[in-house]
N, C-alpha and C positions, 0 to 999 in steps of 0.2 A: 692252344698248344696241341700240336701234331704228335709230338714223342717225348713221355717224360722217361727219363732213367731211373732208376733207383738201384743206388750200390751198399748193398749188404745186405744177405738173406737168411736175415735171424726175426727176433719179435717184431724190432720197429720198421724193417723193408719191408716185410711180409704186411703187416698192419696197414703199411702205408699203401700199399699197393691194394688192398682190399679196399682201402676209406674212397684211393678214386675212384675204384671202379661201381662201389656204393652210392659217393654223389652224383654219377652219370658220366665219368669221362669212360667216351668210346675208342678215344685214339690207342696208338701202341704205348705199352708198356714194357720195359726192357728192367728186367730183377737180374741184379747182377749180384751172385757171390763165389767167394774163394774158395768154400770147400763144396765135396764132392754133393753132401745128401743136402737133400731137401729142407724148407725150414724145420728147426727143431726146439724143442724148448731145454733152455742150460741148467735153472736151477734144479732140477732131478738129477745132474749128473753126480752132485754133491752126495745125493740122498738116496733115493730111488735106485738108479742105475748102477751105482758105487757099490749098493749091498745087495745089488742081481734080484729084488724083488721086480724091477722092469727090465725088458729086453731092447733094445734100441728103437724098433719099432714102436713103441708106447710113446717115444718123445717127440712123434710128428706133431706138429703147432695144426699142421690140417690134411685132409687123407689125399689120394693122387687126382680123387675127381671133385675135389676143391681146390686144388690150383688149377686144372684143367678150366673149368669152370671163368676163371679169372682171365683165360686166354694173354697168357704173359710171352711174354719174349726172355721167356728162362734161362739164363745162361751159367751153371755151374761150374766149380772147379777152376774157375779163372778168378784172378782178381787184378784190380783195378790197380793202374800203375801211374796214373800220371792225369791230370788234370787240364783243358786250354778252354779258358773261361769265354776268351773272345773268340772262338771258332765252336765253342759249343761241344764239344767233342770228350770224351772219356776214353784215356786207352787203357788197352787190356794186356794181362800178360802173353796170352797167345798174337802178338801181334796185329790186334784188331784193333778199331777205333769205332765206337759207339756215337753218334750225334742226340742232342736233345735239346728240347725247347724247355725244358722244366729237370730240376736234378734233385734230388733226396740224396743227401750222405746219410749213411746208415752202416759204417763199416768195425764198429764197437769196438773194443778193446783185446790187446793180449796178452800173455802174463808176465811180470816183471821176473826173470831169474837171477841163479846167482853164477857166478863160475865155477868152469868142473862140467863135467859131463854125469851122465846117468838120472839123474832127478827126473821127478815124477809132474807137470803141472796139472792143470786141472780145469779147462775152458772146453774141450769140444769133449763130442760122443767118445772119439778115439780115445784121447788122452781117459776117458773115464773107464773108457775098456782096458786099455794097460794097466791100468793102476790095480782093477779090480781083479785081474787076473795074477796078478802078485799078493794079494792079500789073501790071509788064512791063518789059522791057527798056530801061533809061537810066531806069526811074522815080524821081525824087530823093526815099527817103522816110525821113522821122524819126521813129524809136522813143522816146519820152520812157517811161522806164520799163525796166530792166535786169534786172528780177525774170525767173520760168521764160514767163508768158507774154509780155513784150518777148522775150525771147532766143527764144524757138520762132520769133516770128511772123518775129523779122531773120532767124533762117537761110532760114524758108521765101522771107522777098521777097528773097536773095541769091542763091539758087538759081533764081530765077525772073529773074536779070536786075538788079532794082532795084539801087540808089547808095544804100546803107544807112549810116545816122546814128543812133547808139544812144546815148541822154545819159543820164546816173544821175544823182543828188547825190549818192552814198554816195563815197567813194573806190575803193573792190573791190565790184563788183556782189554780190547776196547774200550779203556775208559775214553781214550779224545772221542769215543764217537758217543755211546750211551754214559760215561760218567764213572767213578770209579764204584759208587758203591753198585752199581748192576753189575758193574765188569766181573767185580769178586763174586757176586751170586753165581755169574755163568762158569765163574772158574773153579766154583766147590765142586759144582756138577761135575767136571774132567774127574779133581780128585778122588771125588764117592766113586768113580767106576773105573779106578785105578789106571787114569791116565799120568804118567809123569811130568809136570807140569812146571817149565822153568821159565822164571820171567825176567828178565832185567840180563838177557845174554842176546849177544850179536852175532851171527853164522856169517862166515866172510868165503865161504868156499865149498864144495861138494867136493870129497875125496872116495877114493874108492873101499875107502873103510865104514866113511858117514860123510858128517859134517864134520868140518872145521871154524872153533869159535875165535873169536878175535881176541884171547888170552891164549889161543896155541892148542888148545887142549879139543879133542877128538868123539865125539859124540856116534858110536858105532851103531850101524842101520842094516838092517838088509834092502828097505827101502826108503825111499824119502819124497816126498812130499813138498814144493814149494809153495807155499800160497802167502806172496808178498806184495800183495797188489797187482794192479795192473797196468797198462799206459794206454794210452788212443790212439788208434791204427791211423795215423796224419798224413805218414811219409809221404805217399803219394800223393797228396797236395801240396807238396812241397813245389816255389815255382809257381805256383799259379794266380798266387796275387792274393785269395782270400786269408783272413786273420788265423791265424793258430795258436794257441798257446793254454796249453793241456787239455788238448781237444777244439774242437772245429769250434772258432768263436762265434757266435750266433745272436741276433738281438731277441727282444720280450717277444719277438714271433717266429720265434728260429731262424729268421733267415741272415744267412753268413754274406751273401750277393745277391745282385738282382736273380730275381728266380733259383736259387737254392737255396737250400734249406736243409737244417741240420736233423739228427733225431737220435733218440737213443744214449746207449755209453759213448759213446765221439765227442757228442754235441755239450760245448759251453756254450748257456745260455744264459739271461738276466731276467730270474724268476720275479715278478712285481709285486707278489705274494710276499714273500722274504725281503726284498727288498735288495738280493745278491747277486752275484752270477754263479752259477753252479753249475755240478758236472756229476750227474746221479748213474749207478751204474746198479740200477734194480732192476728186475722183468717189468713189475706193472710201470714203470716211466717209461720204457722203450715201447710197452703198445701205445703207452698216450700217446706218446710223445710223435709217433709217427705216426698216430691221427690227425693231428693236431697239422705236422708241418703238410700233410697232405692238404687239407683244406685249406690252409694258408696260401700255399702255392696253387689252388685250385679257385681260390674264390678271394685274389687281392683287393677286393673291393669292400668286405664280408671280414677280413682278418682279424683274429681276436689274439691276445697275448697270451704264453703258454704260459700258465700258473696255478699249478698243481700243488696237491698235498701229497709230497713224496709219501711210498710207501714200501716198505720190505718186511719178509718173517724170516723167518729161520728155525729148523728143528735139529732139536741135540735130543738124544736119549728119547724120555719121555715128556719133555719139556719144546712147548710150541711156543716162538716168541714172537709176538707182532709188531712192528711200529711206523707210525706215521709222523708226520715231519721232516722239519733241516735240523739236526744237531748240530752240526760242526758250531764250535765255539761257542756252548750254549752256556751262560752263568751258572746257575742251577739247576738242581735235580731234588723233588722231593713223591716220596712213597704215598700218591691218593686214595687207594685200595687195595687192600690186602696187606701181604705180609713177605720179606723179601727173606726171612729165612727161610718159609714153607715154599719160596720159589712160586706163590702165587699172588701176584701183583700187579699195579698200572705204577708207572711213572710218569710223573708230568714234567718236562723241559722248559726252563724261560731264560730267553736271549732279551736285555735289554729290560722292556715294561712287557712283554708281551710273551702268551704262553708258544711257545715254538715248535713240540716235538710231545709226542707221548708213546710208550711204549707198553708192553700186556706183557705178560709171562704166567702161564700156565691156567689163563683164562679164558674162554670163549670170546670167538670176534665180538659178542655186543658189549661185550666191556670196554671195549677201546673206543668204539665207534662215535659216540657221542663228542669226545675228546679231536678225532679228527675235524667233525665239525666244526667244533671251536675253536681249531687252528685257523681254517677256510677262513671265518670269518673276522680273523683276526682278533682274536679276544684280546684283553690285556689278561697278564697276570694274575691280579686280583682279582678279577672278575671271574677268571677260570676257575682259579684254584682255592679262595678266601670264601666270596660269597658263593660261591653252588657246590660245594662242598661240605657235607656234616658231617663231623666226627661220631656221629652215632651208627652212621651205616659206614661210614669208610676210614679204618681206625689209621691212623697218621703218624706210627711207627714213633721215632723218638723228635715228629716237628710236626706239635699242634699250629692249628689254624692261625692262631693268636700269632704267632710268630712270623707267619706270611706278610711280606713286606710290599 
């Protein structure tokens, strides 16, 4: 391969474009992304950036004479429009057409809004600059969204002053993802620091007063906040023949077609670990993950399947939460250490026979770690959770061992 492309220049393009130039590819490489700066890293914008303890600067992924170094064919501020799988070619919104012998999608996702004008999202540097330049002291502002980025960004504007309004539709914020009994933990936390915390209401609209819920009635702001998920930047492969469907379809080695390959938030893949197809939209998946489809497309001979132990944390307040795993649809949840009223705890996850997912709260990484191992290797359930478990050092809240099935 004479010219690989890579489009999107966040964790998993940046990543991937290092891993070739690590294994020894000397040809051109072409980083293609749609906004103006440099790579950068997101999850601080929630945290970090949102309560002006870092200035923009602090979120470069690497300095100006580490990409230099990588001798890229940099192309910012453009993004990619259009896809021709059999001429090889990538166009660009200025007009241009890119050829390559090797492709990386890498183009992540953007945020789902609602209708109405004015709202606040919360995906690049900008959007975190705006936001933050509105918050302060008596600011009246609405979180529509209860997921880990609403819940960061309310602690951060509580801490800052703001009159926080946090609205779900679910009944227990996060419970489809960690369960309902964590969900309630993280949602005490809102309440102790006087966040307004309403769940089981729908926002069908942005007015110029606030929000508007879907019984009519009017939720006044001076700012707002969406964070309702997000979608996967596809359009542009629309027409080109590869699979879509909520995100770039990709097999156990990311690749979507001959020679492309997916990586990151965009990329469905069919993790062989889980046994799923999934679509992870954390930082550390997007650096693997674009190691990962770099080598693949670098060494088709060599190919290994991507199967990872998904990972994310999340900070609220003074509470760090960690976890590893696939939750989505995981049968049970039971309390292996500590204690979920003192907010310092592990929970363990089981889909099926098998332990799936664990999570920390308000304990040091080596609390968890073990746990992720025992994901890796597939443990069963009872083997996780029954027999290497004692209730003398890890007290089991109101579901003793004996009851582990």
């Amino acid at each position: 391969m004479k010219r690989i492309l890579v489009v999107g220049a966040s964790a998993a393009g940046l990543t991937a474009a290092e891993t070739l130039r690590r294994e020894g590819y000397d040809g051109t490489i072409t980083l293609v992304g749609d906004e103006c700066h440099a790579p950068y890293d997101r999850p601080p914008l929630s945290k970090q950036l949102l309560a002006a303890e870092w200035e923009p600067e602090r979120l470069a992924l690497r300095t100006p004479g580490d990409l230099e170094a990588l001798d890229l064919d940099l192309r910012l501020g453009v993004a990619a429009t259009g896809l021709d799988v059999t001429d090889r070619t990538v166009r660009l919104a200025d007009g241009s057409s890119v050829p390559y012998d090797g492709l990386i999608v890498a183009t992540g996702v953007r945020p789902r809004r609602l209708p109405g004008e004015g709202a606040h999202v919360l995906r690049t540097v900008d959007d975190g600059l705006a936001l933050r330049d509105r918050l302060g002291p008596g600011t009246r502002l609405v979180v529509v969204g209860a997921g880990f980025l609403g819940a960061e960004a309310a602690a951060v504007a509580r801490r800052l002053g703001a009159v926080v309004t946090l609205l779900e539709p679910a009944p227990v914020p996060l419970a489809h993802a960690v369960g309902a009994e964590v969900g309630e933990v993280l949602s005490r936390a809102h309440l102790e620091h006087g966040v307004e915390l309403r769940t089981g209401v729908t926002v069908t609209e942005v007015t110029d007063e606030g929000v508007r819920l879907a019984d009519g009635e009017v939720v006044e702001a001076d700012e707002i906040l969406v964070a309702i998920g997000c979608l996967p930047n596809t359009e542009w492969l629309k027409g080109s023949g590869l699979t879509l469907g909520d995100g770039l379809v990709c097999d156990a080695y990311g690749e979507a077609a001959r020679n492309v390959y997916g990586a990151g938030d965009v990329a469905r893949w069919h993790n062989p670990l889980f046994g799923v197809s999934m679509r992870i939209e954390h930082r550390t998946n997007a650096a693997e993950h674009g190691m990962a489809a770099a080598r693949n497309l670098l060494h088709p001979e060599a190919r290994r399947p991507f199967a990872p132990v998904p990972y994310f944390w999340s900070d609220q307040y003074d509470m760090k939460i960690q976890a590893y795993g696939y939750f989505r649809a995981h049968d049970e949840t039971v309390v292996v250490e500590g204690d979920l009223a003192e907010r310092r705890f592990v929970a363990a996850y089981r889909t099926g026979d098998r332990l799936t997912g664990a999570l920390a709260a308000g304990l040091p990484p080596r609390a968890i770690r073990r746990w992720r191992q025992a994901i890796a290797a597939g443990t069963t359930w009872r083997e996780a959770v029954r027999d290497n478990i004692s209730p003398a050092t890890a007290p089991w809240g109101s579901v003793p061992p004996e009851k582990i099935t």
